[in-house]
C-alpha positions as CSV (number, residue, x, y, z in Angstrom):
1,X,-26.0,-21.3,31.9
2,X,-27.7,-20.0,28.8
3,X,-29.6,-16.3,28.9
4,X,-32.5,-16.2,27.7
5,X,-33.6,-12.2,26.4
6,X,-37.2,-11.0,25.9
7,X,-37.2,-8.2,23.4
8,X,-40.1,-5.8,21.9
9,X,-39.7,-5.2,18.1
10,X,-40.6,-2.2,17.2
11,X,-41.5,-0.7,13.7
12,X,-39.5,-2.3,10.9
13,X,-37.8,0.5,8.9
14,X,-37.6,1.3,5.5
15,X,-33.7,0.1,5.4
16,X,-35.1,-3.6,6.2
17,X,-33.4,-3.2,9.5
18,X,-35.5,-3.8,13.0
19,X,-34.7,-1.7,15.8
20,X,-34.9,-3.8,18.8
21,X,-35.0,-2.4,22.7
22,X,-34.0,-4.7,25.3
23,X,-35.1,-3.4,28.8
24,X,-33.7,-5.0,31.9
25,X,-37.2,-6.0,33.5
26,X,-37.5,-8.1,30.8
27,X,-34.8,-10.1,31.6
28,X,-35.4,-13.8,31.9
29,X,-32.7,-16.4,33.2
30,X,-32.9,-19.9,32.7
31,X,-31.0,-22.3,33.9
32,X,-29.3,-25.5,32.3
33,X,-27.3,-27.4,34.4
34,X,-23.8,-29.5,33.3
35,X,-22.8,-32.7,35.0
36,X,-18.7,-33.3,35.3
37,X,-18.2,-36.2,32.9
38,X,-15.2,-38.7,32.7
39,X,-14.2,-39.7,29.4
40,X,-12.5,-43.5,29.3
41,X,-10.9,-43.9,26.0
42,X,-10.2,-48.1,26.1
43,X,-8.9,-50.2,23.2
44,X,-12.1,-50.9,21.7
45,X,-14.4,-48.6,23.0
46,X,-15.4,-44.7,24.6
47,X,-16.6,-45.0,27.9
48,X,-18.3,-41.7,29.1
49,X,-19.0,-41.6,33.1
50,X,-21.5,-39.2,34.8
51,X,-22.5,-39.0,38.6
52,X,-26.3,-38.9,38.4
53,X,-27.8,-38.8,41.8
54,X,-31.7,-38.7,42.9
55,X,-32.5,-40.0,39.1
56,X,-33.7,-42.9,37.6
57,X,-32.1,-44.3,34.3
58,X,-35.5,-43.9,32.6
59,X,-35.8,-40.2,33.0
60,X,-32.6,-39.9,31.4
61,X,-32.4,-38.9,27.3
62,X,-29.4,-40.1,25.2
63,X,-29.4,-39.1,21.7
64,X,-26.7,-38.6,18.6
65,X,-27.0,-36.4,15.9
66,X,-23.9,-36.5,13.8
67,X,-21.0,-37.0,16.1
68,X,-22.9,-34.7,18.7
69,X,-23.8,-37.2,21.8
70,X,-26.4,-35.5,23.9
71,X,-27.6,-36.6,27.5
72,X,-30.4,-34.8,29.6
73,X,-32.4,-35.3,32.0
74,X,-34.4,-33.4,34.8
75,X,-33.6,-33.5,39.1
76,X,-37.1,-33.0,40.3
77,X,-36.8,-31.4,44.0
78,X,-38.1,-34.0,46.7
79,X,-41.0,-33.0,48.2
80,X,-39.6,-32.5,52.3
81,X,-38.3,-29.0,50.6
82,X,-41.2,-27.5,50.6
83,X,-42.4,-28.8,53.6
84,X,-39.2,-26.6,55.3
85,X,-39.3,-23.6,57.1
86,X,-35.8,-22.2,55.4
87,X,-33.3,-24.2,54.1
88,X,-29.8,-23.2,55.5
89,X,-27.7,-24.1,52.7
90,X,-28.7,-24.7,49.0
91,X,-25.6,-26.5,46.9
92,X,-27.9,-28.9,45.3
93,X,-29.5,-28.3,42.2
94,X,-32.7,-29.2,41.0
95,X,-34.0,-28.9,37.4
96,X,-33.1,-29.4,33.9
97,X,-29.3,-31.1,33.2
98,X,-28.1,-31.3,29.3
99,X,-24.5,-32.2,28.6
100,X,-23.4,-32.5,24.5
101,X,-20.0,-34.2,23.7
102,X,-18.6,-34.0,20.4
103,X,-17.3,-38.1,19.8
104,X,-14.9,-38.7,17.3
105,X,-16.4,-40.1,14.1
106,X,-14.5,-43.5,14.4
107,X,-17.7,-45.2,16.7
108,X,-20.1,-47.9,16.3
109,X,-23.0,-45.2,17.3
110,X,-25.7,-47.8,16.8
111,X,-24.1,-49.9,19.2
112,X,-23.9,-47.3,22.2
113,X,-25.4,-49.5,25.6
114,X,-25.7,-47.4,28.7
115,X,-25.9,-48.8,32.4
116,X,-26.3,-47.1,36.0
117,X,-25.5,-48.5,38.8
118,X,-25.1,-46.8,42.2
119,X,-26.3,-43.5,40.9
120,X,-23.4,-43.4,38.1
121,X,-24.3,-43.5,34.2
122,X,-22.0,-45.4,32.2
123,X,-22.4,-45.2,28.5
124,X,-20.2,-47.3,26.0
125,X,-19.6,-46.3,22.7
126,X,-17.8,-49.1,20.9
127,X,-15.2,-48.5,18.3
128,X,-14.9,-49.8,15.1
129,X,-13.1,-52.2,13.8
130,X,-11.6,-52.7,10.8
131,X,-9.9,-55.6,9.8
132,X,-6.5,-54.9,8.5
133,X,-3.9,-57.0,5.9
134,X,-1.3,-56.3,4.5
135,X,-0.9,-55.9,0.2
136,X,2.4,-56.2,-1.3
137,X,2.6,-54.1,-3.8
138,X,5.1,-54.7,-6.9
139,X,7.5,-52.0,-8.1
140,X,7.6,-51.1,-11.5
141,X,11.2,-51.1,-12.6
142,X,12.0,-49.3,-16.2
């Protein structure tokens, strides 16, 4: 959950410094929901698992900057809640999701493939591979 802070600046001094007043009525809270994640790490691939109910795999955002893997989406709260006259308990949460992993640097990140099925997001990162062989190497003797 990130704060969010509205402040008033007020009269820059002479110093170069700002004075800044934060007054609790300005307050502003938004929320950013996390998903638990699995991590799978296989032989030849990252597998990263994520429980994503009442969403549709097009609504959800992958991206990578660096080694930075990024995955977002938004719940949108089903309609029959406002139709309710109260709602006796409230566990479910509806609204913005980010989650940002930080990958190792060993991936194929242009080969990532992501699949859901039964509301569960599965996205494979491959590894790479390097082809290994073995030089002799001669000693110098003298």
């Amino acid at each position: 959950m990130f704060k969010i802070f509205n402040v008033s600046e007020k009269k820059e001094q002479d110093d170069n410094s700002i004075d800044v007043e934060i007054r609790e009525d300005d307050l502003v809270e938004e929320d950013i929901w996390q998903v638990a994640l699995d991590i799978i790490d296989l032989e030849d691939s990252i597998i990263i698992v994520a429980p994503l109910a009442w969403i549709a795999m097009d609504d959800v955002d992958i991206s990578i900057s660096k080694n930075i893997l990024t995955v977002s989406w938004e719940r949108n709260r089903p309609m029959f809640y406002n139709d309710s006259e109260k709602i006796l308990v409230e566990e479910c949460f509806f609204g913005p999701f980010s989650r940002s992993i930080i990958m190792p640097e060993n991936l194929a990140f242009n080969k990532i493939r992501a699949t859901m099925e039964n509301n569960l997001l599965a996205i494979e990162v491959p590894k790479l591979q390097f082809n290994s062989k073995t030089i002799k190497i001669n000693k110098l003797e003298g």
